[in-house]
LUMPASE-881143 format. One record per residue (C-alpha): x, y, z; chain. Coordinates in nm, 2 decimals. Example, Ala and Ser with C-alpha at 12.3 -4.5 7.8 and 13.67 -1.06 7.14 Angstrom:
px:1.23, py:-0.45, pz:0.78, cadena:A
px:1.37, py:-0.11, pz:0.71, cadena:A
This chain:
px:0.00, py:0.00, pz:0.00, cadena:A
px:0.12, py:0.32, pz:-0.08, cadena:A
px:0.23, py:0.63, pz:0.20, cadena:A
px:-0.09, py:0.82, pz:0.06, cadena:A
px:-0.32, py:0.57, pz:0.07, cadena:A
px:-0.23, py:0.45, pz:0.44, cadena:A
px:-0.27, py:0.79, pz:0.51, cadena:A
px:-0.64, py:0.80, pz:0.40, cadena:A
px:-0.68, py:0.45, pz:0.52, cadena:A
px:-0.56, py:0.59, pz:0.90, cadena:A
px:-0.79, py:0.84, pz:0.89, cadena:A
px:-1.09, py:0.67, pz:0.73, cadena:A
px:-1.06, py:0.39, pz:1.02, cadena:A
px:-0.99, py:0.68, pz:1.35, cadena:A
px:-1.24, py:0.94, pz:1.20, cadena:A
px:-1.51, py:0.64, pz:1.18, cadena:A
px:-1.42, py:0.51, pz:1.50, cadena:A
px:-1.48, py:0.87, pz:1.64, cadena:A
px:-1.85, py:0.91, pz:1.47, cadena:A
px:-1.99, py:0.60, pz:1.62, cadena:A
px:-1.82, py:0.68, pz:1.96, cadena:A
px:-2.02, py:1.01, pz:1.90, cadena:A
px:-1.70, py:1.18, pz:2.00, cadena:A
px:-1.60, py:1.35, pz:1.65, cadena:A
px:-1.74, py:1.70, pz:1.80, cadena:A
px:-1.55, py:1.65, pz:2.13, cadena:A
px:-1.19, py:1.82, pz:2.16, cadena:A
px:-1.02, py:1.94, pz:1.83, cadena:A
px:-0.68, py:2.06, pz:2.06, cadena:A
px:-0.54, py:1.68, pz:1.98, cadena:A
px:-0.54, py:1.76, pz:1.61, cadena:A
px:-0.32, py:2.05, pz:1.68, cadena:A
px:-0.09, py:1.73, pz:1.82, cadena:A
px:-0.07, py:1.56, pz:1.46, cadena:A
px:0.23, py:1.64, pz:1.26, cadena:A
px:0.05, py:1.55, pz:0.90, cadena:A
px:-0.10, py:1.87, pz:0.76, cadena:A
px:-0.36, py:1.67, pz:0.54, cadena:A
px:-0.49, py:1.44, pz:0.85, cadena:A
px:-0.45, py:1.73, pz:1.11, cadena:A
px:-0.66, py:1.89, pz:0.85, cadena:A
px:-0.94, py:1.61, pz:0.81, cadena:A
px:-0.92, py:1.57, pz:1.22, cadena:A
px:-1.01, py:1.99, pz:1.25, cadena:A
px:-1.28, py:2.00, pz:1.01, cadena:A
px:-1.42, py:1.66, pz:1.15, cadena:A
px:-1.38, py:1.77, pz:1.48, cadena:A
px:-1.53, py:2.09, pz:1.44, cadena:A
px:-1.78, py:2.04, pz:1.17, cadena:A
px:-1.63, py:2.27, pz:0.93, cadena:A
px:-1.58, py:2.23, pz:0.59, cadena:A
px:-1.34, py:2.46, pz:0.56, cadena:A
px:-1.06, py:2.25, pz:0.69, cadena:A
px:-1.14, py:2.00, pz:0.40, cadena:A
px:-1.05, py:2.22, pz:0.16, cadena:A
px:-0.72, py:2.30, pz:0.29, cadena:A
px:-0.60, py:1.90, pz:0.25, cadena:A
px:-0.40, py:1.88, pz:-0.02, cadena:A
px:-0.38, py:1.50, pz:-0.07, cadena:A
px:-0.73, py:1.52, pz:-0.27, cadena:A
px:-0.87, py:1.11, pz:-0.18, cadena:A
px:-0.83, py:1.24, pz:0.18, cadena:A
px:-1.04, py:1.59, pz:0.08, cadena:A
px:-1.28, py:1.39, pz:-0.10, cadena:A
px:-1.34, py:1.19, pz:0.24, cadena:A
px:-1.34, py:1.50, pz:0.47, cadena:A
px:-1.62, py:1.66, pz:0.24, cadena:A
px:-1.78, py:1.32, pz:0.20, cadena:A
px:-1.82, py:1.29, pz:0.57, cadena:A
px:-1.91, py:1.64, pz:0.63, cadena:A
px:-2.17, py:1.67, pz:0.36, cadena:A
px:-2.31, py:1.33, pz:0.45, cadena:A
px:-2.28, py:1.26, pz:0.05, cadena:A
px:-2.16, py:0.94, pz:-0.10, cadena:A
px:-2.11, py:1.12, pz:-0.45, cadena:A
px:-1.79, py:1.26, pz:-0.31, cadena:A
px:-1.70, py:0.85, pz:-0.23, cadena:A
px:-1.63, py:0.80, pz:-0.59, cadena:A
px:-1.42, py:1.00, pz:-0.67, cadena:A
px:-1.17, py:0.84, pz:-0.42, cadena:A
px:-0.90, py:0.72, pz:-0.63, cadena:A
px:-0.80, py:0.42, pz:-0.35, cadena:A
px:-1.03, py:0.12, pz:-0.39, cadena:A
px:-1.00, py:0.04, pz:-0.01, cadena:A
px:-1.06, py:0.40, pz:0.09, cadena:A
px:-1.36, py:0.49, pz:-0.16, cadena:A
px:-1.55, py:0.12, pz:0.00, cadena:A
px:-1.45, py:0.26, pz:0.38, cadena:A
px:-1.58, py:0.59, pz:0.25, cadena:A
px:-1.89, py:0.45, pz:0.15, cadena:A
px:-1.98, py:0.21, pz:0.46, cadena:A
px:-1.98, py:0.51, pz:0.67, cadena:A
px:-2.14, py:0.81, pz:0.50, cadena:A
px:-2.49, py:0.75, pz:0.51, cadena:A
């Protein structure tokens, strides 16, 4: 698996973990804590339901899955380059 595709595979699996937990609102000051700009990126605008953050992720399978989660919209699943990531992407966006 590629560096880029782990990435969005991390983040797919913690993100999701967080949304059933219910705690994805909770405390964004541990994102401040990650050293990746693109997940500390995804973890902000999970954490404080704001889109904005999305766009600011460069690595664009991991934009698509920020603004697929925050817009509760599978469209933005398919366009995930990274077969694994683009199936996680669509198990949990509703």
């Amino acid at each position: 698996m590629h560096a880029k595709q782990s990435i969005v595979v991390a983040s797919v699996l913690a993100l999701a973990l967080l949304r059933v937990n219910g705690l994805a609102q909770a405390d964004a000051s541990n994102c401040y804590a990650i050293k990746n700009d693109d997940s500390k990126n995804h973890c902000l605008a999970i954490a404080k339901n704001t889109k904005s953050y999305c766009y600011s992720i460069h690595e664009q399978d991991t934009k698509n899955l920020c603004l697929a989660q925050l817009s509760n919209q599978k469209s933005y699943c398919y366009s995930i380059r990274s077969s694994d990531a683009k199936n996680q992407c669509l198990a949990i966006v509703r």
